[in-house]
C-alpha positions as CSV (number, residue, x, y, z in Angstrom):
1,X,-33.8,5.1,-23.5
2,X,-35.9,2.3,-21.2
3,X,-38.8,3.6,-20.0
4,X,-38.5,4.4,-15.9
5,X,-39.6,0.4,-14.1
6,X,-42.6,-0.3,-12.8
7,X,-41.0,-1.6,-9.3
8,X,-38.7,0.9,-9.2
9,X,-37.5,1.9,-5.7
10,X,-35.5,4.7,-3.9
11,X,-32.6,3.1,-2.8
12,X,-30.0,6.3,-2.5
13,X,-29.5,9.9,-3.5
14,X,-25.9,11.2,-5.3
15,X,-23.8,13.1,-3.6
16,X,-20.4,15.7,-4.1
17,X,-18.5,15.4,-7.3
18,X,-15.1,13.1,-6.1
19,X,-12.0,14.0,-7.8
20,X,-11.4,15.4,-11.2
21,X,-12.3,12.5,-13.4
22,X,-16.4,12.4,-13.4
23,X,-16.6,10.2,-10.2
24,X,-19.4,10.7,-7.3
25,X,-20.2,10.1,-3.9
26,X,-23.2,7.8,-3.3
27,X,-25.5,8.1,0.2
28,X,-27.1,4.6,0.2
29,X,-30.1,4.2,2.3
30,X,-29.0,0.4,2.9
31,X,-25.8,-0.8,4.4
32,X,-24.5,-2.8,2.7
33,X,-26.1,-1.5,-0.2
34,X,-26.2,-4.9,-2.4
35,X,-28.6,-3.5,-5.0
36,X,-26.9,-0.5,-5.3
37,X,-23.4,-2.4,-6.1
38,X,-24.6,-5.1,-8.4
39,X,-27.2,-2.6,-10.2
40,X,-25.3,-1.5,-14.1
41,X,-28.1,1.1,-14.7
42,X,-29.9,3.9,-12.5
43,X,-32.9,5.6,-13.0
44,X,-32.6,8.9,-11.5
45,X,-35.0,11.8,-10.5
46,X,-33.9,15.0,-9.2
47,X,-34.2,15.7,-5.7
48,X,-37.2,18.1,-6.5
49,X,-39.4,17.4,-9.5
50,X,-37.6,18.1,-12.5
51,X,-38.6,21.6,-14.1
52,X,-37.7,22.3,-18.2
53,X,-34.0,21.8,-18.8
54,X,-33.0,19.6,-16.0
55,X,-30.0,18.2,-16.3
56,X,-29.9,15.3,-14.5
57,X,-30.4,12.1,-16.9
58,X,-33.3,9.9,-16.3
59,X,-31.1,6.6,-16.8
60,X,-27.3,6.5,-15.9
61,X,-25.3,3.2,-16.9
62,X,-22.9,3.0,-14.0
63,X,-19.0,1.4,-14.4
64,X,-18.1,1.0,-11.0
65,X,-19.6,1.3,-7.2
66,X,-17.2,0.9,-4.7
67,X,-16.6,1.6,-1.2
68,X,-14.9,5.0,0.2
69,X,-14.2,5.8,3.5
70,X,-17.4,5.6,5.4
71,X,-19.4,5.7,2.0
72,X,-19.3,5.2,-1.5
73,X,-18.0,6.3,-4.9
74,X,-19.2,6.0,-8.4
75,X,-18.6,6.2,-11.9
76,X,-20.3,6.1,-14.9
77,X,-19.0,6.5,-19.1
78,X,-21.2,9.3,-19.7
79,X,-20.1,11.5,-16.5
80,X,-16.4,12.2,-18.1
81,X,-15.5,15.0,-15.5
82,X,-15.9,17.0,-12.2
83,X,-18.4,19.6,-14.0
84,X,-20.9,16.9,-14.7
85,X,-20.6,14.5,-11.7
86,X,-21.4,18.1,-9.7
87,X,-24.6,18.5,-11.8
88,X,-25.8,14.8,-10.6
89,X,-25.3,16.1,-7.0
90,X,-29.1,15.3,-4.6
91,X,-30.3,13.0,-7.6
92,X,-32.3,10.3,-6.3
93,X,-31.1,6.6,-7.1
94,X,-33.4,4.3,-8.0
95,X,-33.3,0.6,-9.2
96,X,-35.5,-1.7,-10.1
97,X,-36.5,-4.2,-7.9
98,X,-36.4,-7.0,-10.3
99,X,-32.6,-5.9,-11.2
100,X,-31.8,-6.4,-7.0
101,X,-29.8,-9.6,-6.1
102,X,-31.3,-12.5,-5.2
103,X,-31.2,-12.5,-1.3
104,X,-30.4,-15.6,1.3
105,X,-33.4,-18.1,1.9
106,X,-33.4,-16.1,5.9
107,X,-33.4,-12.7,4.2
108,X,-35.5,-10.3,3.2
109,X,-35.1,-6.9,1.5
110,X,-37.3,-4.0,3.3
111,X,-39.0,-3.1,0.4
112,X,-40.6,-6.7,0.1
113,X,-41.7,-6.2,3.6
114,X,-43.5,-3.3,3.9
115,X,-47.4,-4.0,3.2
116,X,-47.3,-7.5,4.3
117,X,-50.4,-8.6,6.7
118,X,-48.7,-9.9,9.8
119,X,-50.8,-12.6,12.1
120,X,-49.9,-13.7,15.2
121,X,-50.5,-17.6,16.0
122,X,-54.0,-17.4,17.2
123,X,-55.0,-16.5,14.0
124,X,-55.4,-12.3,14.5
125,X,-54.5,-10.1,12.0
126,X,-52.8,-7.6,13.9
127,X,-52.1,-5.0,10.9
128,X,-49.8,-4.4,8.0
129,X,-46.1,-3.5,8.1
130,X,-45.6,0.4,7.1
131,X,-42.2,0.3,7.6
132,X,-38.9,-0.9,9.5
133,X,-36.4,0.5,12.2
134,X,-32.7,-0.4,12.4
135,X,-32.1,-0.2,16.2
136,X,-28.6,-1.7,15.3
137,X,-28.5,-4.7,16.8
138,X,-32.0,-5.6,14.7
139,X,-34.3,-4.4,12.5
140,X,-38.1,-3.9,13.8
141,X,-41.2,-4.4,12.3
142,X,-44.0,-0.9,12.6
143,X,-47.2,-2.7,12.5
144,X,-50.2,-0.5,12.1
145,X,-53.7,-2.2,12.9
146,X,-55.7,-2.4,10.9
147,X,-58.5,-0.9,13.7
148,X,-56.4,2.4,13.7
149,X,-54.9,2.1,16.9
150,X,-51.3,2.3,18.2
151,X,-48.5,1.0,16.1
152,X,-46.8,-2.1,16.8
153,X,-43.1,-2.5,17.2
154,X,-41.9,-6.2,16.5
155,X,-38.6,-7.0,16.2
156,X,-37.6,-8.4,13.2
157,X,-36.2,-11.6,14.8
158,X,-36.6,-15.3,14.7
159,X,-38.1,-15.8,18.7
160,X,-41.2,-13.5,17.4
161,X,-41.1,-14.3,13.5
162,X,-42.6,-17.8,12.9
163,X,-42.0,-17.3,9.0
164,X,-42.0,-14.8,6.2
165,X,-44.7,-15.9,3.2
166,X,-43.8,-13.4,0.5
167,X,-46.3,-14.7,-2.4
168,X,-48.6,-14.9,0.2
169,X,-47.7,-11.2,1.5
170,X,-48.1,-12.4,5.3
171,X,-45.7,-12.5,8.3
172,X,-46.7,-15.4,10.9
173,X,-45.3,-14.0,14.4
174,X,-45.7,-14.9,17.9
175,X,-47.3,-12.1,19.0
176,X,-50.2,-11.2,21.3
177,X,-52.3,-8.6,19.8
178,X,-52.6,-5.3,21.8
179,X,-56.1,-4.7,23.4
């Protein structure tokens, strides 16, 4: 058995047992959920933190993802019937972030986002992404100065974002900085 990945991250939870044959309904936090679909292998962790004899598996090799109605449905070899697929059910899915797919050169997965410096073209540092917003037609960027105050909202768009420097961990955007 690996040992659980460094850059792991949350990237669903398992939900109801589907049919009779071991399948199981997936809640992905992404849509699409690429990761999710091109990941072979799971690391999972209960909903809660695990006390003696849980049965969820800390590793799950997965056959098939594929998409179900309005979500998605799973299988693995080692979950061989409805009994065990309903004792996966509220495990959190994680995967890691080196196993992800490589994404377009004008894409960015969240995760990679979040804790980036952004700086607007004057120079200012206006704060650090803490997280994102999907409004629907866009995502949006929550910026959180560094001087405590009120949280940004920038949308996550290329009229405000000059470029994305991931080894550099810094958003250029055109921006003025809240006063």
């Amino acid at each position: 058995m690996s040992a659980w990945p460094e850059d792991a991250i949350e990237v669903g939870r398992i939900g109801d047992a589907w049919g009779l044959k071991g399948a199981f309904r997936v809640l992905a936090y992404a849509e699409p959920p690429l990761a999710l679909l091109a990941a072979r292998r799971w690391h999972l962790r209960p909903a809660d933190e695990p006390g003696p004899g849980s049965a969820i598996p800390p590793r799950l090799e997965i056959a098939s993802v594929r998409a179900r109605g309005a979500g998605y449905v799973a299988s693995s070899p080692t979950v061989v019937d409805r009994t065990a697929a309903e004792a996966l059910r509220g495990a959190r899915i994680f995967i890691a972030r080196s196993d992800f797919p490589e994404p377009a050169s004008d894409e960015f997965y969240w995760a990679d986002l979040i804790g980036m410096a952004v700086v607007n073209r004057a120079g200012q540092v206006l704060g650090d992404v803490v997280g994102l917003l999907d409004n629907g037609a866009q995502s949006v960027l929550r910026v959180q100065p560094a001087n405590g105050g009120a949280e940004l909202l920038i949308p996550f768009v290329s009229i405000y974002v000059d470029a994305v420097d991931l080894p550099a961990r810094r958003i250029a955007v055109d921006w003025e900085a809240d006063d």
